[in-house]
Each structure stands twice: as C-alpha cells, then as structure tokens.
N, C-alpha and C positions, 0 to 999 in steps of 0.2 A: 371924672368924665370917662365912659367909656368908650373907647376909640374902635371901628367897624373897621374891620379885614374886608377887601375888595376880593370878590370872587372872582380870580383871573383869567380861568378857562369860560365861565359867561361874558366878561368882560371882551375878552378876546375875541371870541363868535360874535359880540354884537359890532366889534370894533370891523371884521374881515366884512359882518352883512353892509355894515354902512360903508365900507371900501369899496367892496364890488358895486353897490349902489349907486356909488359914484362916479367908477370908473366907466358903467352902463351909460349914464346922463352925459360924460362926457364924449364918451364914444360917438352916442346917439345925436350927438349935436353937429356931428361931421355932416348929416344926412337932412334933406329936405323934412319939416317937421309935419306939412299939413294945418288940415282941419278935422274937426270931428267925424266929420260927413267925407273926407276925401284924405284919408289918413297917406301919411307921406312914409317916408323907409325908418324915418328917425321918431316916428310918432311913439312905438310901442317902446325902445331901449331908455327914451326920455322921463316914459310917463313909470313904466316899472323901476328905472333906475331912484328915483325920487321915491317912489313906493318902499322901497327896500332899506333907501336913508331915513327916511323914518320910522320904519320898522327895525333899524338897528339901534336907532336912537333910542325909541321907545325901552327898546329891550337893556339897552344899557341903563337907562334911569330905574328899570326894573332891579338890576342888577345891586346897584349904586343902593338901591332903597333896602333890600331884601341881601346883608351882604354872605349871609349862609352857604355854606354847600350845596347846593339842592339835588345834586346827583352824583354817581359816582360812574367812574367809564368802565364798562363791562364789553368785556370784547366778545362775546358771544351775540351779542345783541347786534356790533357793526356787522364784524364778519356776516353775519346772515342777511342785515338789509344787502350790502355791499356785492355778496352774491346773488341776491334775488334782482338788485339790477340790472348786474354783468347779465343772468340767465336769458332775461328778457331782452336785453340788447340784443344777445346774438340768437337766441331760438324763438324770435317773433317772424320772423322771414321763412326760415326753412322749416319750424314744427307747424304754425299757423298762430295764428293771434289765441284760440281759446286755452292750447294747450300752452303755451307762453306766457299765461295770466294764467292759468293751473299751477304749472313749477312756479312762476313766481309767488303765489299766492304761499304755497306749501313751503319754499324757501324762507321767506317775509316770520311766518308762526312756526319757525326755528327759535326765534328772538324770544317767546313769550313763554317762558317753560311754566304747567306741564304741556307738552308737542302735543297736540289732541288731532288726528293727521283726518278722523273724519269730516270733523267741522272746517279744518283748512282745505280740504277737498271740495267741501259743498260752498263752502265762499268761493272756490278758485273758477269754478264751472259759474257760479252766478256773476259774477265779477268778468269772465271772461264772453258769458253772454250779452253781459249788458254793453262791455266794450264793441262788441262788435254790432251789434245794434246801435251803437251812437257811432260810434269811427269808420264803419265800413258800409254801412246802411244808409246812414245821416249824411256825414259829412263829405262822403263818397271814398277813402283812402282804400287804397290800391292792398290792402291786405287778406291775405287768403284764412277762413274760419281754422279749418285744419289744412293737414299735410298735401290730403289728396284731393 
C-alpha cells in the first residue's frame, strides 16, 4: 500500500482560510444579522465568513485528494504582488486612481517574467479606465482620475 504525503503548506493555507472564515462568522454574530431586503451590520461577516469555511474546506479535501507538490515558493513572484499592493494603498489618493492602477498594474507583471512593460502599460491604462468608470462614475467614490 502506498501511503500519500500530506501537502503541508496547501494544507496549511486551507487550514488559516477556514480559520479566518470562522473567526468572520463569529465576530459577525456579535451584530444584528437582518434580512435579504434590509441587510443588518452582521449580514455580510456572517455570510462571507461561512463562504470562505467552505472554500477552505473544499481546498483542503483538494489538497487531501491531490497530495503532490503543486508549486514551489518563488519570492519574486510575492515580493512583486506585495509591492503592487503597498503602491496602490498609498499612491491611489495622492497620484489619482488611473496612475495607481498603471504602477500597480506594471508592479503586479514583475511576477510574470519575461517583463513585457508595454503590454503591462496598456493593461494599466485600460484597467485604470475601467476602475474609474465603475468606482468614481458608478458607484460615486470620492477619488480623483489623476493628480491634477
């Protein structure tokens, strides 16, 4: 009988998603839950929290079934989401939302080598048009397109 090695680091990730998942549900229970039609404070932490326990779970029986490797950690790859986040946290306010979703966009296709900086340019501009057409247009958010 051939005995399957648990993959530790997916194991892990699905163990923390179904953690947080939970810890969401019960947070969210502190708060008025609502109705569909008249959603209360604890509606959204309840319903995602539960969302995310089953999507940890799922991923763990993934895991459990599939017990291979399936990837290896490349630090090139965090580093570069990690800083396309940080960018956008702090240069959405003071550069404007388009040029904010530009670096992050050219940030983000650091990760994907070979750096191809035109294509991550023409994504960044269409990506940051379409944000500000749904977020600042639509939804009404108080963000400026560019600087000036």
């Amino acid at each position: 009988m051939v005995q399957k090695q648990i993959n530790w680091p997916e194991a892990a990730a699905a163990l923390a998603l179904a953690g947080f998942g939970l810890f969401m549900l019960i947070k969210g229970l502190d708060y008025p839950f609502g109705s569909l039609r008249r959603m209360g404070a604890g509606f959204m932490p309840v319903v995602l929290g539960g969302a995310l326990i089953v999507l940890g779970g799922a991923l763990m029986v993934e895991t459990l079934r599939n017990a291979e490797r399936s990837f290896a950690i490349r630090p090139r790859v965090m580093l570069s989401i990690i800083a396309a986040l940080l960018f956008f946290a702090i240069a959405a306010r003071p550069l404007g939302l388009i040029p904010a979703a530009l670096g992050t966009i050219l940030l983000a296709a650091l990760a994907d080598p070979p750096f191809r900086p035109l294509r991550a340019a023409l994504t960044g501009l269409v990506v940051g048009a379409f944000c500000y057409l749904l977020f600042v247009k639509g939804l009404g958010i108080s963000l400026r397109p560019f600087w000036w």
